[in-house]
C-alpha positions in Angstrom: 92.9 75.1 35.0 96.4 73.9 33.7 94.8 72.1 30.5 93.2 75.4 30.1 96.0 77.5 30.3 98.2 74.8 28.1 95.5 75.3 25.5 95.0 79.2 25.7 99.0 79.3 25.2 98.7 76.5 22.3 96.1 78.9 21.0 98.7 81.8 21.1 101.3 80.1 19.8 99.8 79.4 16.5 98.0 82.5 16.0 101.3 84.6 16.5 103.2 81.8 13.9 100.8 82.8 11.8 102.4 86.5 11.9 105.6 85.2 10.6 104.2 82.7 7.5 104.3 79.0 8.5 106.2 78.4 12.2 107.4 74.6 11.9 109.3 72.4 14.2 112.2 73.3 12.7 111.9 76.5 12.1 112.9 76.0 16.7 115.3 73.6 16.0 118.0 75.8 15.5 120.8 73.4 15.3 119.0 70.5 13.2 119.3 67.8 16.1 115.7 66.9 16.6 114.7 68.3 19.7 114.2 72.0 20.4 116.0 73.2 24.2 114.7 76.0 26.1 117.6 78.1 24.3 115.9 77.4 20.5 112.7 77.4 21.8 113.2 81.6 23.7 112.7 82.8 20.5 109.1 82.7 21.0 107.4 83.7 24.4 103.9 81.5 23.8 106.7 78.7 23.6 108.7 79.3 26.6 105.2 79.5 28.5 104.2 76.3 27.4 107.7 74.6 27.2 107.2 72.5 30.2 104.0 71.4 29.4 105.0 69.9 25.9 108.0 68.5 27.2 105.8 65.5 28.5 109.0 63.0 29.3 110.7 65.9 31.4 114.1 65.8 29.2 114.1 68.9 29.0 113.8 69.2 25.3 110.8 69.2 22.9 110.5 66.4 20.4 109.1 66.7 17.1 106.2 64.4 18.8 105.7 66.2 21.7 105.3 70.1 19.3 102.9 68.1 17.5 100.3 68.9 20.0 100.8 72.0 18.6 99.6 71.9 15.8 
């Protein structure tokens, strides 16, 4: 049921940054260090949902890797 939700909020995500032209990595990574934080990433609900999920290493940040599931 996780996988499922994960995928129905990956879903979301990349519908709604369709809305406002092409959503990137760094179009999150606010401050240009390579890893988005819960802060950069509460500019978009689908992301905050799914934050934990693509954090896979538990760092608490995103890597450009780990938003490549993403997309």
């Amino acid at each position: 049921m996780k996988t499922f939700n994960t995928t129905l909020a990956v879903i979301v995500l990349a519908s709604s940054s369709a809305a406002y032209a092409a959503v990137d990595f760094a179009s999150f990574d606010a401050d240009g260090d390579g890893a988005i934080t819960m802060e950069e990433a509460k500019v978009n609900p689908q992301l905050v949902k799914i934050f934990d999920d693509l954090d896979t290493d538990g760092n608490g940040e995103i890597s450009k890797e780990e938003f490549s599931k993403v997309q």
